[in-house]
Residue, then its C-alpha position, 0 to 999 in steps of 0.5 A: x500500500x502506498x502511502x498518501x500522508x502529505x508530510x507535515x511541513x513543521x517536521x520537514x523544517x525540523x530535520x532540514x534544520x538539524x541537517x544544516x546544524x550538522x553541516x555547519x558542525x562539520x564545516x567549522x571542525x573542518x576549518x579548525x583541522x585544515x589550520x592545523x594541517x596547515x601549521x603542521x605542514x610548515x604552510x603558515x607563513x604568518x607565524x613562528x615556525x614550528x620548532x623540532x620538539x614542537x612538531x610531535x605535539x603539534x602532529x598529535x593536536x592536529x590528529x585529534x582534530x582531524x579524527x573529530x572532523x571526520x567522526x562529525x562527518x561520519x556519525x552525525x551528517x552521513x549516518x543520517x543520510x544513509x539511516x533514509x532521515x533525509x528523504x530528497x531523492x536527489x540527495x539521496x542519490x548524490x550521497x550514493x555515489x560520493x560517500x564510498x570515496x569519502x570512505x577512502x578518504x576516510x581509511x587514508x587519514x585514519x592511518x595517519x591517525x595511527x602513525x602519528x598519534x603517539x608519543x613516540x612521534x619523534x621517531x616517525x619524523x622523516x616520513x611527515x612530509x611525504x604522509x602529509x602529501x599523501x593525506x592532504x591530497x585525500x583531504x583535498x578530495x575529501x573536502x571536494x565530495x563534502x561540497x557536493x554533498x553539502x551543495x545537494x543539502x541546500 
């Protein structure tokens, strides 16, 4: 049987309004991740670089961020996408194609995470630039499907 129920417009605005809410989460934790992606990577030009026995503790603040602006993507704004909360065809079909690569960006910067979220960082040093290449490529990616996504939300 088909469902002819005319969805109220009250709860429309209400899970539109959460999912802006969750957008606009993500967007401000993505900002603070990519300003300590940036300091981390020596992109900065306007402040002190970055001493040796700095960077471990740096690397490891910037890990915490990224790790909660991907959980804010993830567990807030993707699970309620894919869970049917948001019920635009359009979005819906927008989400299907982007969240598995979002996916393998995921994988990328969560290896990151395991690498360098240490203590023992000091010893991982010599391999920073090129796994801050490879991950900022994944974040770049990452921040391209995010727009689109969130471009399909409006």
């Amino acid at each position: 049987m088909i469902d002819t129920t005319i969805p109220d417009e009250t709860a429309i605005a209400e899970r539109r309004g959460l999912s802006n809410s969750l957008t606009e989460k993500m967007v401000n934790e993505r900002g603070e991740m990519l300003v300590l992606f940036c300091r981390v990577a020596g992109l900065e030009t306007f402040s002190a670089p970055i001493s040796s026995e700095d960077t471990p503790k740096m690397v490891q603040e910037f890990c915490q961020v990224m790790v909660d602006y991907i959980a804010a993507g993830h567990f807030l704004l993707y699970e309620r996408i894919i869970s049917g909360q948001e019920r635009r065809k359009s979005l819906a079909n927008t989400a299907e194609k982007i969240l598995p690569k979002i996916s393998v960006t995921t994988e990328i910067a969560l290896e990151f995470n395991d690498k360098y979220d240490t203590e023992s960082t000091k010893s991982l040093l010599s391999d920073l630039e090129k796994d801050l290449s490879i991950l900022g490529e994944a974040l770049a990616n990452r921040i391209e499907l995010e727009d689109q996504l969130i471009r399909a939300l409006a």
